[in-house]
Structures are given as C-alpha cells and as structure tokens.
C-alpha positions in Angstrom: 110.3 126.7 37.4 108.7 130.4 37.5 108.4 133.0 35.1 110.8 131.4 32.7 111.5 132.5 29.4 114.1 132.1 26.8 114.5 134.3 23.1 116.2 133.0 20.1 117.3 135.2 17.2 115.3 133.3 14.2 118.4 132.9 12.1 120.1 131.6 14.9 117.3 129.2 16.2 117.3 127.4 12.9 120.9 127.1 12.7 121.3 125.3 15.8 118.6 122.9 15.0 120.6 121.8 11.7 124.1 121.7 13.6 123.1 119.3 16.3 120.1 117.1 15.2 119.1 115.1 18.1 118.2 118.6 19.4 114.8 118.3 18.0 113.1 121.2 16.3 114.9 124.4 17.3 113.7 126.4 14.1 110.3 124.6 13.9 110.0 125.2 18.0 110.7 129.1 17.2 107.5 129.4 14.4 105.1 129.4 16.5 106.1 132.5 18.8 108.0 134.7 16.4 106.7 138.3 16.9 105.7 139.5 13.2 108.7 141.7 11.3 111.0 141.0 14.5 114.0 139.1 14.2 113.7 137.6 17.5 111.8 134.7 18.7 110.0 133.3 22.2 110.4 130.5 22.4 109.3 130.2 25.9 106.8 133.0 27.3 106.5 133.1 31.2 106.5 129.1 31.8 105.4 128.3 34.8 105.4 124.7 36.1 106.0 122.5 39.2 106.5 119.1 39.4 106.1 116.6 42.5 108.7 114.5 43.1 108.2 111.1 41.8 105.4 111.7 39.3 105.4 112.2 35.6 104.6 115.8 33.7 104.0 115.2 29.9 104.0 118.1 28.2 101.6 117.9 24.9 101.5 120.9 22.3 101.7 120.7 18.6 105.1 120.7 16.6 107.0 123.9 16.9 105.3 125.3 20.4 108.5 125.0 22.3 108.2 122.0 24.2 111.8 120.7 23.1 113.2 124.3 23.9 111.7 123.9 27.5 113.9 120.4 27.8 116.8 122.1 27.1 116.5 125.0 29.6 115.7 122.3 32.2 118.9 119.8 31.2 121.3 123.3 31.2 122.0 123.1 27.5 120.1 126.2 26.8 121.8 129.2 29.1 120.5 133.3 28.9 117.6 132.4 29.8 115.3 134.4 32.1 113.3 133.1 35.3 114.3 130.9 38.1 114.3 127.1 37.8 115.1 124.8 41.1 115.5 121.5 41.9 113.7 121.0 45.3 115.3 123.8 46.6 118.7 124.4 44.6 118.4 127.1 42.2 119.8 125.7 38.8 121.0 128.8 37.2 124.6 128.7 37.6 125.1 124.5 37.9 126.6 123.0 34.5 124.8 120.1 32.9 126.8 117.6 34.1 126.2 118.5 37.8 122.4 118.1 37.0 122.2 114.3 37.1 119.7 114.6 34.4 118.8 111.2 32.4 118.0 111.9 28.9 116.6 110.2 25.9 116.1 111.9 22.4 114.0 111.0 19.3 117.2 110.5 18.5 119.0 107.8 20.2 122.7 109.4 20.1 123.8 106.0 21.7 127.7 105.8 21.2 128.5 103.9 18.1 131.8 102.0 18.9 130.4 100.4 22.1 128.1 97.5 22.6 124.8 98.1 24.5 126.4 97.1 27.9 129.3 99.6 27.1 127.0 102.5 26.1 125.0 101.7 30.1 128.2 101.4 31.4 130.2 104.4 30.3 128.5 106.7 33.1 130.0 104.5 35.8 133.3 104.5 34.2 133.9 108.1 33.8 132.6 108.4 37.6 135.5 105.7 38.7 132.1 103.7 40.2 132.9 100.2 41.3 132.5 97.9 38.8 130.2 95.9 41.4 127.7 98.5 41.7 127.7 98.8 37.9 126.9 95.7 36.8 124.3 95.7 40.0 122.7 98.6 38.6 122.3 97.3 34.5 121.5 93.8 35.5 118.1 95.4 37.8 117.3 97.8 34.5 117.6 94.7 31.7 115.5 93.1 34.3 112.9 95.8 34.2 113.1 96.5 30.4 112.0 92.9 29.4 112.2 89.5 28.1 114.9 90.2 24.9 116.8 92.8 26.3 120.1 90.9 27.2 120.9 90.0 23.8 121.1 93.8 23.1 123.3 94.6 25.7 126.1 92.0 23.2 125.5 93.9 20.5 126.6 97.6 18.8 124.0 100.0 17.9 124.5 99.9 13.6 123.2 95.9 13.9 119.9 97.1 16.3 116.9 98.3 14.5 115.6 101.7 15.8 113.0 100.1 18.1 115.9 98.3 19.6 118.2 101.1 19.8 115.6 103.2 21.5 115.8 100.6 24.6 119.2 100.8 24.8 118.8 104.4 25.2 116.5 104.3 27.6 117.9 101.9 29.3 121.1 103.7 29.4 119.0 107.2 31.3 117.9 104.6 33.7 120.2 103.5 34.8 122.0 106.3 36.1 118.8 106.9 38.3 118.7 110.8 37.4 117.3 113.4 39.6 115.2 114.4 36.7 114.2 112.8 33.5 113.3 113.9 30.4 111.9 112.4 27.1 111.9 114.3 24.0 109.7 112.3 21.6 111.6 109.3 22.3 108.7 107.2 20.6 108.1 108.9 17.4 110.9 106.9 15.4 108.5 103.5 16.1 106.2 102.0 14.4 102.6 101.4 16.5 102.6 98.1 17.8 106.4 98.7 19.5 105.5 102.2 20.5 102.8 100.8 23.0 105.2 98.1 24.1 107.4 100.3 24.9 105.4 102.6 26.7 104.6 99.9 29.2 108.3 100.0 29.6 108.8 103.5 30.4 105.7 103.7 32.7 107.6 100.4 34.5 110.7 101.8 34.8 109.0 105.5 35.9 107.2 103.6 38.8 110.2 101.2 39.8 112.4 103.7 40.6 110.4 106.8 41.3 111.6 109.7 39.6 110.6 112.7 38.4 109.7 113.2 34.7 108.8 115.2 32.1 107.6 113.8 28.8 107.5 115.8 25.9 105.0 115.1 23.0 102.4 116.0 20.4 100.8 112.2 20.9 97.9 112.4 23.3 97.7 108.6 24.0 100.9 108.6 25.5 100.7 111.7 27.9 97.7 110.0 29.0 99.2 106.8 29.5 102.6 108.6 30.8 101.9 111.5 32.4 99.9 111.6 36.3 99.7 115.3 35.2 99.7 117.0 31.2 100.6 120.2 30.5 99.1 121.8 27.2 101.5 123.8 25.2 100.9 126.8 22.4 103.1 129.2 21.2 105.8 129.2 24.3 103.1 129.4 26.5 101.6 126.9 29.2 97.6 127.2 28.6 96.2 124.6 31.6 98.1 121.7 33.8 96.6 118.8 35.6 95.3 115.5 35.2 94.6 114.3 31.8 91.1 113.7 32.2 90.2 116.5 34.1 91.8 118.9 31.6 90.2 117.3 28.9 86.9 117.5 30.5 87.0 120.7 31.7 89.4 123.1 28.7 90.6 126.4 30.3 90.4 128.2 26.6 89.0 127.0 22.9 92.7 126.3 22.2 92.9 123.2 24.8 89.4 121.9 23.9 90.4 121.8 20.2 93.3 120.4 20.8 92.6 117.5 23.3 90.2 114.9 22.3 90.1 111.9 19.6 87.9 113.3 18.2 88.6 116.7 19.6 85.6 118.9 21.1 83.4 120.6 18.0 83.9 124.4 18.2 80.7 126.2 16.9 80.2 130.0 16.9 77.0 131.3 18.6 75.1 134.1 20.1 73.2 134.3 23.2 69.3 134.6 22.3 67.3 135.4 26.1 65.6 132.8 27.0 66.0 130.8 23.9 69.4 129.3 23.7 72.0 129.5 22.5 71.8 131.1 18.0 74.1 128.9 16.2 73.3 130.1 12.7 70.7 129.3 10.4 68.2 128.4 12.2 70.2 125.9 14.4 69.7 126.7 18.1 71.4 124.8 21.3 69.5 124.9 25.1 71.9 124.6 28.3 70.5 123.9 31.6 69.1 127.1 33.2 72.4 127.8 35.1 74.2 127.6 32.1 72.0 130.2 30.7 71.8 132.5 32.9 75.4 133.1 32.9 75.6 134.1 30.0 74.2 137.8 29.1 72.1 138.4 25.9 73.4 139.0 23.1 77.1 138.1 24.1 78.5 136.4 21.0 80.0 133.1 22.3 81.5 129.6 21.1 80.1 126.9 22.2 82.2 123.8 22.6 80.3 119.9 22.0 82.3 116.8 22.7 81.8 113.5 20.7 80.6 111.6 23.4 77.7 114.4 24.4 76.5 114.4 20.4 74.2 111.2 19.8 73.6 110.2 16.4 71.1 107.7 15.1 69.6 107.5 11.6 67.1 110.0 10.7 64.1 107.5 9.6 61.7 109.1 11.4 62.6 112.5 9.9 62.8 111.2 7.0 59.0 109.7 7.5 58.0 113.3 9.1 58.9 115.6 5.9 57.3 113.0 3.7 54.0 113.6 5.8 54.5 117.5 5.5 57.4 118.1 8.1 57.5 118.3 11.9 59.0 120.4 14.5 62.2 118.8 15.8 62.6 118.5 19.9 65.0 121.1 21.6 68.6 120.4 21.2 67.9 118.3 18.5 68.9 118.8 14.8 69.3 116.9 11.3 72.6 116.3 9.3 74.2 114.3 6.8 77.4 111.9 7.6 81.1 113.0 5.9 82.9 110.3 7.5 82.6 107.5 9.8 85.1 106.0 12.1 85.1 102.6 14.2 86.4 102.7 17.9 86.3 99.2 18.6 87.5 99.4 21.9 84.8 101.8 23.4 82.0 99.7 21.1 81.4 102.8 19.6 81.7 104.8 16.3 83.0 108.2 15.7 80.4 110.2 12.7 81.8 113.2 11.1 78.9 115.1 9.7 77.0 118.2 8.2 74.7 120.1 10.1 73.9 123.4 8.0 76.9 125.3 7.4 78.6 123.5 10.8 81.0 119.9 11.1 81.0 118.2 13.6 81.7 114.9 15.6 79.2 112.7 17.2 79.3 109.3 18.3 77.1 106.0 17.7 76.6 102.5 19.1 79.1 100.7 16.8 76.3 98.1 16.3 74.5 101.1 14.1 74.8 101.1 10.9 75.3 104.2 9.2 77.2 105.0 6.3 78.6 108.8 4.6 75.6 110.4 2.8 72.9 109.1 5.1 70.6 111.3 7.2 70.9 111.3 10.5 69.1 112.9 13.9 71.8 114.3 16.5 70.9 114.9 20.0 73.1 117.0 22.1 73.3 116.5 25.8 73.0 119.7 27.3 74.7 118.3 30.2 78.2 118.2 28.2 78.2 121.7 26.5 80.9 124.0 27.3 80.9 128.1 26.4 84.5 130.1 25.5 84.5 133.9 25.4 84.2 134.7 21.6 87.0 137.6 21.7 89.5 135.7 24.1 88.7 132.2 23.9 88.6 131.9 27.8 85.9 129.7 29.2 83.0 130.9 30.9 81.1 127.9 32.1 
C-alpha cells in the first residue's frame, strides 16, 4: 500500500465501533489522531507498507493508533479511502470484499452460532458449490495442523466452547480457505496466558504450512516478535519504523519507538551536550559516549539520551557505601549511585530487571538474578557506553 490514508468524522467513528463490535476500536482507534477543535479524524496518515509474499507483518502500536482501521482498509470494509493498495499487482480499489479472498479472525470470534465447528469451516465451500471432496480434504489437513483436541470441536456448536476454544475454531475456519491475505486483529487478547502462547505456536504453524501472507495486528510485543518476520510500529495513524523485530528494537528511528519497544523499555533521559565532557544529564549526573559518538554531536545541542536495561549494570553500592564513610570518593566515568524502586525477576534470561532512583531520573537496569538486592538499597550502576543511543530533543529523531 502507498500513501494511504483514511478520515473519519469523530461522531461517526465512535458510532460504528458500537454498531458492529467485532470491529474493534473504531472510536478508541480515532483518539489518537484527531486534529484539536476539528470534527474530523485520521485515522490513517500516509501508511506506507509492503509485504513479501509469504511472510508475516505484525503491526504493534498502542490502543487507539489505528492499527484495526488499517485491517479494515486492507479487507475492503473501509471504502473513501485515499492511496493505492495492490495485491501483487492488482490495484484493490474497486474489488468488493468478497473478491479479496481475505481470511480473517477478530478478537471477536463472530463464528456462526447455529452450526457446529465443522459447519462454520465448511460454509465457505458451500456457498462456492466446492466439491464436498475437496472440503473435507481441506478441514481434515487444518484439524491436523491445529492440534491434538481439535476434532472434538469440530462436533460441537460454539455457546458449549469456551473462548480459548472458539478462537481455534475461528482460526481454523480463516485457514482453511487458504486466503490471499490474512489478517489478525487481536485474535489473542480474549485468552488467558498459558493458552495465548499455545496458541501462538498454532498460528506461527499454520503461517509456515501454508505460506501466506499476513498481517498481525497487536499492542503485545511478545507475539509480534514471535509472529511477525517483520514489525511495524504504529502511533497516531502513522507508521514510525518497519523491519525485523530485533533490529528495530536495537536500533529506534525516533524516542517514540525506543519507549515503546522493550520489556523493560529503553530509559529516556534529557541531556545536553558539554564539549569534551559528555553528555549533562542534570545535577551533576554526566554520561561519556565513545569519541564517535561525541563528536557528532555539537555543543551545547540539548539532546535525549536513550539507555537500555541490558547496557545499565547494577550491583550493590558497598563500596560506596564504605567510600563516603571514609570521606567520599570520586566515582569512575559513566558510573553513578541510586536507590532501587522495584525489582523484577526474569527467570528465563537469569537475570533481574531493577527500577531505580538516580537524582531526579528513573530508570531500568539489569542484574545477575543470583544478586540480591532489594527496593531501598543503594546500588552502583555502570552504563555501557557501547549501548547508548541520542534523539534530537525538538523532533525526537535519532542522531546516532
């Protein structure tokens, strides 16, 4: 898709959201990019995005940035819109929804109440006059696919399925039409942990088995990155940076995406640029990139300076502690002192996140989860100049 946008009037945006619920969040979507004292609302701004055949976009923003707006555009239940939108080579504009051969699946399951699972995979077939043959060819490979358990669903209507097991159905129903183009709307939020991660697996199965193209639409980073080959951050109808999950994360185009992305996300700290001597973080408090880095950056030029967890080392400040009892001591470059706010356990990186006080900044740092440190204790906190990012303070852009 190029340049696409779409407006809604705000009174109008909200009303369709309440008239057809599995829609998602058509007045929330709006919030985010309503102009002040306008009665109009973009929803969309400019999107541009391409994706390969056979791989998976997830699209990750917060609640109301338009991400459920963009589905709808795609799938053709969202017309007046401006832009050009293709599949392969076939513009889109004028081409109804049902001649999209779009597979769906809502946070909402909208499976069809009167029929049993096997009638609601089914019913595509019917209403194409398919041979039965090829029907039954085509749900037996996707029960196959979606797991040990999922036969018995296929006997049952959807009132007697719990939501985990309704959500299955309706994936399995997508699926099974092998779609052109397939898109998720939250399909995951309406489960609880352990069977949201289950059925992740699933998707990311069925994604690979029958190679199609996807976009995944989300606030939940650990599924884009499980889901998605590429993630698209999302603010405000807007598309701020595509591309691998990891890459994106490690390398923000703006403050937005490194304050979003991230458990825990990148700490955000104010600055300006002293010559020679760092980088002024207030009170004191001073951070030292590598020469390059440095010399970048003009003095004076206010700037914000973005830390990651994993670059912020914390241990506990007994030495310090020893030092000030002695008469105090000067404390090595990128090196300061703060108290702990929180501390959180990832067991499966052996680590621990620490939330802490430094001056008049918060931040997050990370220990060896063998270290025992608890909220109120001192601690030292070692950056790793290696890991700092700089954002323009004015526009947010990054600078190196």
């Amino acid at each position: 898709m190029s340049k696409v946008s779409k407006e809604f009037g705000v009174q109008a945006g909200t009303a369709l959201a309440r008239s057809i619920p599995w829609m998602g969040s058509s007045g929330p979507e709006a919030r985010e990019g309503e102009e002040e004292g306008s009665d109009r609302v973009h929803a969309l701004d400019q999107v541009d995005l391409t994706v390969p055949d056979g791989r998976t976009l997830a699209v990750l923003g917060p609640s109301g940035c338009g991400k459920s707006t963009l589905l709808r555009v795609i799938s053709g239940l969202e017309a007046d819109y401006s832009g050009e939108l293709f599949y392969d080579d076939q513009n889109m504009m004028d081409v109804p929804p049902r001649d999209r051969y779009i597979g769906m699946v809502f946070q909402n399951y909208a499976l069809y109440p009167h029929f049993e699972g096997h009638g609601n995979l089914s019913f595509f077939f019917r209403m194409r006059k398919a041979p039965d043959e090829e029907a039954e060819e085509r749900i037996r490979i996707t029960s196959e696919i979606m797991g040990i358990g999922f036969n018995s669903l296929l006997q049952r209507k959807p009132g007697t399925l719990s939501g985990g097991q309704q959500q299955r159905v309706a994936i399995a129903r997508a699926i099974v039409r092998r779609p052109r183009v397939f898109l998720f709307d939250e399909p995951l939020s309406n489960l609880d942990a352990k069977l949201r991660s289950k059925t992740r697996v699933e998707i990311k199965r069925l994604l690979r088995r029958f190679s199609i193209t996807a976009l995944y639409v989300t606030h939940d980073q650990t599924e884009a990155m499980a889901l998605g080959d590429l993630v698209a951050v999302m603010r405000a109808g807007r598309i701020e940076q595509v591309g691998p999950f990891e890459e994106v994360r490690r390398q923000p185009a703006n403050t937005f995406v490194a304050g979003f992305l991230g458990i825990p996300p990148m700490s955000l700290l104010p600055g300006a640029v002293v010559d020679r001597g760092g980088i002024a973080a207030g009170r004191g408090l001073r951070i030292v990139p590598q020469a390059p880095q440095l010399e970048a950056l003009r003095s004076g030029k206010r700037v914000t300076v973005g830390i990651p967890a994993e670059s912020v080392k914390v241990t506990v400040d007994e030495d310090g502690i020893r030092a000030e009892a002695e008469g105090g001591a000067q404390a090595p470059v990128n090196t300061w002192r703060g108290t702990v706010e929180s501390v959180e356990p990832d067991y499966g990186r052996h680590v621990q996140f620490i939330g802490f006080r430094s001056g008049e900044h918060r931040l997050q740092g990370q220990a060896d989860a063998r270290e025992r440190i608890a909220p109120g204790e001192r601690i030292v906190v070692q950056f790793d100049d290696m890991g700092l990012h700089f954002f323009d303070d004015e526009s947010g852009d990054r600078l190196v």
